[in-house]
C-alpha positions in Angstrom: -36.0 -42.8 67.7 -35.2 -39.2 66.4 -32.3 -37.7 67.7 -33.0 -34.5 69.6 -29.3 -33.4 69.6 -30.6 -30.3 67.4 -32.8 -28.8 70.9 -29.7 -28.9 72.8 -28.6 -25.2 74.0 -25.7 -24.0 76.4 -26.9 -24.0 80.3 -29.1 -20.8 81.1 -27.2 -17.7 82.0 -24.4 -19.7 80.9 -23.1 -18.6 77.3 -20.4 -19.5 75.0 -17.4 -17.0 74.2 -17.6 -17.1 70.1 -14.9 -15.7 67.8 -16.3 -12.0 66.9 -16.2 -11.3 70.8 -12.7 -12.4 71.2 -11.1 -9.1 70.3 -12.4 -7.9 73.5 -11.7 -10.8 75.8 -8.1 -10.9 74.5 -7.7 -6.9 75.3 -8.8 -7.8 78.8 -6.8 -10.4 79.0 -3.3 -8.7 78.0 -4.1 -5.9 80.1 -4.7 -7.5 83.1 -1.3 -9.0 82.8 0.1 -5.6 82.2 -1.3 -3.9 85.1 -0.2 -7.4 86.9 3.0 -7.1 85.6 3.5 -3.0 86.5 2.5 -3.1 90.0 4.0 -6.8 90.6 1.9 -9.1 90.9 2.0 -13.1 90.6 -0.3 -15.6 89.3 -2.2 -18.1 90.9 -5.0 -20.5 89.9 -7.4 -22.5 91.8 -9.8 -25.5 91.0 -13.3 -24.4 89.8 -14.2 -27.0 92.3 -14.2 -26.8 96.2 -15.6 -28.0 99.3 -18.6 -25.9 100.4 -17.3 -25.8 103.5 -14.7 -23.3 101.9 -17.2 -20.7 101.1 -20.1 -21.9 104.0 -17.7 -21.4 106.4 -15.9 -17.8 105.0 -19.5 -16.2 103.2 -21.2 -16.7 105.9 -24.7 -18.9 105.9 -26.7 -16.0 105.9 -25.6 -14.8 102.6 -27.6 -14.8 99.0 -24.6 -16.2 97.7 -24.8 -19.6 100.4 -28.3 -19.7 100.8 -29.5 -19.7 97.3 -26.4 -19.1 94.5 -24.0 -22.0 94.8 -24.2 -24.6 92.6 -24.0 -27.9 95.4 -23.6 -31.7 94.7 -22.6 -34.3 96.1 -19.3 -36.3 94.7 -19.7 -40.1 94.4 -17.6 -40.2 97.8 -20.3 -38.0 99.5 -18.4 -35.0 99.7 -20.6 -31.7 99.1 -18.6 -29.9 96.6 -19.7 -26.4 94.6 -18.4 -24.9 92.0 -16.3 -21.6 93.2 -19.1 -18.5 93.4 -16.0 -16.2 93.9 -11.9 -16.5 94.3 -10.8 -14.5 97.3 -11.6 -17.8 100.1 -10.1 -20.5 97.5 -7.1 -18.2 97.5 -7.3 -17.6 101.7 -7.6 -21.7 101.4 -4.4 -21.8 99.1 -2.9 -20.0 100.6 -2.9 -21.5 104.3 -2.7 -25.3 102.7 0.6 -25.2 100.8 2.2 -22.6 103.6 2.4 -19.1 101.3 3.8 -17.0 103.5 7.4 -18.9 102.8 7.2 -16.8 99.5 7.4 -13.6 101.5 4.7 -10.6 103.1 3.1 -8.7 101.3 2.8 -11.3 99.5 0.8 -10.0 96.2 -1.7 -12.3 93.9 -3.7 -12.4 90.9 -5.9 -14.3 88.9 -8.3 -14.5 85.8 -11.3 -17.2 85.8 -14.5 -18.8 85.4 -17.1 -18.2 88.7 -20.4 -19.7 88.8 -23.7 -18.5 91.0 -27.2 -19.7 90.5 -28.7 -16.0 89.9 -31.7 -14.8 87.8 -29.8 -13.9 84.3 -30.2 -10.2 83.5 -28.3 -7.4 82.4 -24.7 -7.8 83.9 -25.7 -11.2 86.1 -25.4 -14.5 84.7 -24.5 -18.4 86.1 -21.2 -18.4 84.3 -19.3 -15.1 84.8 -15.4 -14.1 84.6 -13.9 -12.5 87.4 -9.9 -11.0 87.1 -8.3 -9.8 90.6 -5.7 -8.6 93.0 -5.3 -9.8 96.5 -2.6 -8.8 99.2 -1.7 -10.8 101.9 -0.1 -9.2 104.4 1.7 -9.3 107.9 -0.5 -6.2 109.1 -3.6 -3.7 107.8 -1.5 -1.4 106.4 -4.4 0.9 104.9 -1.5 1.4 102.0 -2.4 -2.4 100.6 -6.1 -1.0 100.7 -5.1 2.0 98.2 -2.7 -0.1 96.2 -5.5 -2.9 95.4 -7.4 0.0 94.3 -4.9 2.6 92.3 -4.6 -1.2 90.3 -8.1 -1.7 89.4 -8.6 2.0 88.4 -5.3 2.2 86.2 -6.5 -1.1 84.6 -10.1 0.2 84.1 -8.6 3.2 82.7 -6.5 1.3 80.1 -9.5 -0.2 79.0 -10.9 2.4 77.9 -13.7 2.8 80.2 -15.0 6.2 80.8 -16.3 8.4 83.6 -15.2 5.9 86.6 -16.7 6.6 89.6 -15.2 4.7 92.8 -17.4 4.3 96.2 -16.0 3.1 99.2 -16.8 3.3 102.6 -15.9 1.6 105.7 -17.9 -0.8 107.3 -16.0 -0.9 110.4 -14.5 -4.1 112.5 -15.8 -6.8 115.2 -15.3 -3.9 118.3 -17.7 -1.7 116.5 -19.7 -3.0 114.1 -22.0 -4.6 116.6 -22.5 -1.7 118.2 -23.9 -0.3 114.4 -26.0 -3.5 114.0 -27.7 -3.0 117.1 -28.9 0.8 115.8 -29.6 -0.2 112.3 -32.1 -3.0 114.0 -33.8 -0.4 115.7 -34.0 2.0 112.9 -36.0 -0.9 110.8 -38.2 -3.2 112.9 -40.8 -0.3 113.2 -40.9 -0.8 109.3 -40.4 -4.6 109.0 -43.6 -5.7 107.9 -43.3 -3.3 104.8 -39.5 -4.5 103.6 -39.0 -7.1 100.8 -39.0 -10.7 102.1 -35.8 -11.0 101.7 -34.8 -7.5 104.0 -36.7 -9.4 106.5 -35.2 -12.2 106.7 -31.7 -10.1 106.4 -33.2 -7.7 109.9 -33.1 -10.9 111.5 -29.9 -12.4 110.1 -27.9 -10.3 108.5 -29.0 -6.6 109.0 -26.1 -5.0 106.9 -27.4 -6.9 103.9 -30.5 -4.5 104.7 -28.5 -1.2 103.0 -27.7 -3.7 99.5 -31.1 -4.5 98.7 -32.4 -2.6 95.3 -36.4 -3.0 96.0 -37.5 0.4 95.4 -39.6 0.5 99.0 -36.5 -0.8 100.6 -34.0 1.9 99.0 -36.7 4.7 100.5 -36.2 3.4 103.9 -32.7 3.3 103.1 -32.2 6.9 102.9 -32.7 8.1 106.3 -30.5 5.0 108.1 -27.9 5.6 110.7 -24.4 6.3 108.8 -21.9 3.7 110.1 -19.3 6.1 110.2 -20.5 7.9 112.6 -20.2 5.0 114.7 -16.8 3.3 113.9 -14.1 3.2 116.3 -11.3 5.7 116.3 -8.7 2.6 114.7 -11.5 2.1 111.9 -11.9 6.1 110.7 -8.0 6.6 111.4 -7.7 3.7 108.8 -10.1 4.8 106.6 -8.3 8.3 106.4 -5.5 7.0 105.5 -7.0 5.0 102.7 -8.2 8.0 101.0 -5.1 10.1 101.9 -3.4 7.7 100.1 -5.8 7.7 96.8 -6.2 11.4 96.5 -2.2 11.7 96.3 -2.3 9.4 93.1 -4.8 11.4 91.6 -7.4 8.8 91.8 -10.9 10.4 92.7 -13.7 8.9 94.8 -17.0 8.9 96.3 -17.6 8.8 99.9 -20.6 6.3 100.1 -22.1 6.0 104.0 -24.1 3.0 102.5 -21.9 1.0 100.8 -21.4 -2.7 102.3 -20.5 -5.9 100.6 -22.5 -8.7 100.4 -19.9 -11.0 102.1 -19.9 -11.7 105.8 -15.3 -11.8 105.6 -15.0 -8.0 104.9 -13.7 -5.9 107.7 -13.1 -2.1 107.0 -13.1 -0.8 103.6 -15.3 -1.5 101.0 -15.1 -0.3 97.6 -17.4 -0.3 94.2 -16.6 1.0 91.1 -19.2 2.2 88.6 -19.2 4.1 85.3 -20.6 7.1 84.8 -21.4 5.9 80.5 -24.3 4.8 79.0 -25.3 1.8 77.5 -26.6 1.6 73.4 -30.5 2.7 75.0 -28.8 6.1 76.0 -28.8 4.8 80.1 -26.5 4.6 82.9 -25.1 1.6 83.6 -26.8 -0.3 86.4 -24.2 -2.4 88.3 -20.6 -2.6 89.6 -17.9 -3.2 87.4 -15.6 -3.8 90.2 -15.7 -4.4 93.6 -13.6 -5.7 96.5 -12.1 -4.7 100.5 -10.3 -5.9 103.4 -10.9 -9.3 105.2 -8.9 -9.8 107.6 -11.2 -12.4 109.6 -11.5 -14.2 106.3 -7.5 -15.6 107.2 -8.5 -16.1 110.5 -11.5 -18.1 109.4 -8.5 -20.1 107.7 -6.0 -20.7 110.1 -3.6 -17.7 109.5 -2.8 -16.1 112.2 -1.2 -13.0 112.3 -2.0 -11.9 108.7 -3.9 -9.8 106.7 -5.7 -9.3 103.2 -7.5 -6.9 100.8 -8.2 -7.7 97.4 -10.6 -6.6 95.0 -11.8 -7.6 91.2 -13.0 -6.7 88.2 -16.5 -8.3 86.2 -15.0 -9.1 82.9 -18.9 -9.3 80.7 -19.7 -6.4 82.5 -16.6 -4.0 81.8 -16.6 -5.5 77.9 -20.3 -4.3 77.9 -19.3 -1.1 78.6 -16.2 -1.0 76.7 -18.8 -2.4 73.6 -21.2 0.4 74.1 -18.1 3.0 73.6 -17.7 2.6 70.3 -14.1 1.4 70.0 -13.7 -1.6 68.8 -9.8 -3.5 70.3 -7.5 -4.0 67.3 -7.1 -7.3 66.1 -4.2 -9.0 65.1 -2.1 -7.7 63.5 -2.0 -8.7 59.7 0.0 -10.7 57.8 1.7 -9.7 54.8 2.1 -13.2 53.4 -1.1 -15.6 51.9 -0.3 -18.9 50.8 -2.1 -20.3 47.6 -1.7 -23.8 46.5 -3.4 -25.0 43.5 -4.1 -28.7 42.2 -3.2 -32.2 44.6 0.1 -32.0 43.8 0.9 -28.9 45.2 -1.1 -29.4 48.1 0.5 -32.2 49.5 3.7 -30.6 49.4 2.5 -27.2 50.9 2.3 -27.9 54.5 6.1 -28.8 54.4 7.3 -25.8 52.5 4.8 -23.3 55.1 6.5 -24.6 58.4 9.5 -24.2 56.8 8.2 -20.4 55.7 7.4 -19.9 59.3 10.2 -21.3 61.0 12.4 -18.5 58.9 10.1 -16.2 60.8 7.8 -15.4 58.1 4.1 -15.1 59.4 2.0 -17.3 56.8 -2.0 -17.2 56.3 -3.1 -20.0 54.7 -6.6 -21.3 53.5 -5.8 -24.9 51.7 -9.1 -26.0 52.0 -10.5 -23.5 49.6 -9.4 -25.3 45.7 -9.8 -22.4 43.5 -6.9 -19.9 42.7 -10.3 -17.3 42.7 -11.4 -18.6 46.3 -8.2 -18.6 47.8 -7.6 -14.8 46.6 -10.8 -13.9 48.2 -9.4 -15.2 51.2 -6.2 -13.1 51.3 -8.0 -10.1 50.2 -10.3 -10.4 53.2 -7.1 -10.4 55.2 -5.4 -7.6 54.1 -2.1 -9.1 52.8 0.0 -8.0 50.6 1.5 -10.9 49.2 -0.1 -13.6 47.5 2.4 -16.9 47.2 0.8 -19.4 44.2 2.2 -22.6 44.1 1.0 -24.8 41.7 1.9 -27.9 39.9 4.2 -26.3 37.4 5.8 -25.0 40.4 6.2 -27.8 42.2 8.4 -29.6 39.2 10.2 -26.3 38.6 10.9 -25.8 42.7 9.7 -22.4 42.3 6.6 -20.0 43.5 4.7 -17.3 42.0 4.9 -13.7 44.2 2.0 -11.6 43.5 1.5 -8.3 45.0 -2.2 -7.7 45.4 -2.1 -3.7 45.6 -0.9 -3.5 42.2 -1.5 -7.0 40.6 2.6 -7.5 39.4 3.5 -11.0 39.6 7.4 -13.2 39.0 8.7 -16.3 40.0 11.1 -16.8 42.4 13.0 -19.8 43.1 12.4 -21.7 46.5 15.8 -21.8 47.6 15.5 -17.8 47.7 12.0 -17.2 48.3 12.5 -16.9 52.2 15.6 -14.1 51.7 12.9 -12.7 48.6 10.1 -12.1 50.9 12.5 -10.9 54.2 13.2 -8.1 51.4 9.9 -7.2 50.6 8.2 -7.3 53.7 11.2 -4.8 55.0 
């Protein structure tokens, strides 16, 4: 029977991460350990795996995410497991089964992974994405947490090149008041529920907030003339809110007041934050999703066990900000290049090569190497593609005579040197 290994494609809106793109993924990498590193924060990793109680329970079951994104199965035991949609409730869940707050409040977290939601791939959205963020827990709702989460995301953004930032954020109020703004946003829609997307209906009966996220086009019109929930927040929600943006516009960070924004999560209390950018893609167009996002959950702990404690966090999409950091232009540096390529020519010298380039490199000379390649022409190819400067040649002749041949490859000189000097020899030149 013919094989039909050859059809066989990565999952859809799941894609592989191939070596031209790393440049980017590396930059994002580094710098999310810098900006971890400058405002102290400490790693932490959690299984790609949970129970879906972890996220049916914290989401809420009235969310896209739960009622149609997560990947479910069953284990062989029988227990439902999914594969993490997002990273803020296995942290909450980490957090509250090993006992964290021994470590100290504010206690400060970040991480960089793999989550997985069963979405329509388009631009920005796919099955597999990568999500890096902070998350504070805390003792209390210091609205100071709220602004530090945030300054973080910003400076990181910022070192990533990414231009014309625009932050939203809102407040979408707590348990004593939000009902209160459900209640009025009901009202305000059920005159036009037959016309609303099937999904806004369903969401005027179960989750109205979800109501000002939708992106149908009839639903955005309706959208427009909603009640503001900040006009109905209690005092304790606008007092923190004010203090929130107090807090960013004396670092210099810049915002929009958005009196629609919610998040799509049933665990946030209080602020809510997006971040967009104001660039344009390769067709000459804005870009049309979040880069970032995040806010305060304090039930979320509660949910968990916690009592007493708080948390905001917030994180970055890592395919979406590389898209926009692609569409700039500016390509990340690469590696940085080194000066030395190794050339072996003929068996002989090839079997003794490997030995005499650890050695090379455990001197602390950086070696490039392509010993696969048996011509002298090939292998120069090689280390002119990367940029070296010096060519080593070690050939038979040399082998016997325990010496190598130094080329420079700007100007084509060439001596020999003997082994027993090379490593001081190339010290020297590479000086």
């Amino acid at each position: 029977m013919k094989s039909k290994l050859h059809n066989l494609q990565s999952p859809k809106g799941m894609g592989d991460i191939l070596p031209p793109d790393q440049l980017w993924w590396e930059k994002i990498r580094k710098e999310v350990q810098y900006a971890a590193d400058r405002y102290h924060f400490g790693r932490i990793d959690t299984p790609l795996l949970e129970r879906a109680e972890v996220f049916e329970k914290s989401l809420g079951e009235a969310t896209d995410i739960v009622e149609k994104q997560m990947f479910v199965f069953k284990s062989r035991s029988g227990d439902r497991m999914v594969l993490r949609p997002e990273a803020t409730a296995p942290i909450v869940r980490s957090y509250v089964q090993h006992g964290l707050s021994h470590l100290g409040l504010p206690l400060k977290l970040f991480y960089i992974g793999q989550m997985f939601r069963k979405e329509q791939p388009q631009a920005g959205r796919f099955r597999q994405f990568h999500q890096a963020g902070f998350e504070i827990i805390s003792s209390d709702d210091d609205p100071i947490y709220d602004a530090q989460v945030i300054i973080t995301i910003y400076r990181l953004l910022e070192r990533l090149g990414v231009k014309d930032i625009s932050l939203h954020i809102n407040s979408i109020g707590c348990r004593i008041c939000r009902p209160n703004y459900r209640k009025k946003l009901v009202e305000y829609y059920k005159d036009a529920t037959a016309k609303l997307c099937k999904d806004c209906q369903r969401r005027l009966r179960e989750n109205p907030l979800r109501l000002l996220d939708c992106k149908n086009d009839i639903c955005q019109e309706y959208k427009s003339g909603a009640p503001i929930i900040l006009n109905g927040v209690c005092s304790y929600c606008s007092k923190h809110l004010k203090s929130v943006l107090e807090y960013l516009e004396d670092s210099k960070v810049d915002y929009h007041l958005d009196n629609y924004l919610v998040r799509g999560l049933d665990y946030y209390n209080k602020t809510v934050f997006e971040f967009f950018t104001d660039a344009v893609n390769k067709e000459g167009n804005k870009f049309n999703f979040a880069i970032a996002s995040g806010g305060r959950y304090d039930y979320l702990l509660e949910m968990f066990g916690a009592r007493q404690s708080s948390g905001t966090g917030g994180a970055i999409g890592i395919e979406r900000v590389i898209e926009v950091m692609k569409a700039s232009g500016k390509v990340p540096s690469s590696r940085k290049k080194s000066g030395v390529f190794f050339i072996s020519v003929g068996e002989t010298a090839k079997k003794k090569s490997l030995s005499l380039i650890e050695s090379l490199r455990n001197s602390g000379i950086d070696i490039v190497e392509s010993l696969g390649k048996d011509s002298l022409a090939a292998q120069l190819r090689a280390a002119d593609k990367e940029g070296s400067d010096y060519a080593l040649i070690f050939g038979q002749k040399e082998v016997f005579e325990e010496s190598i041949i130094i080329r420079d490859l700007k100007s084509g000189t060439q001596e020999v040197a003997p082994l027993k000097k090379l490593v001081n020899e190339l010290k020297k030149r590479l000086k």
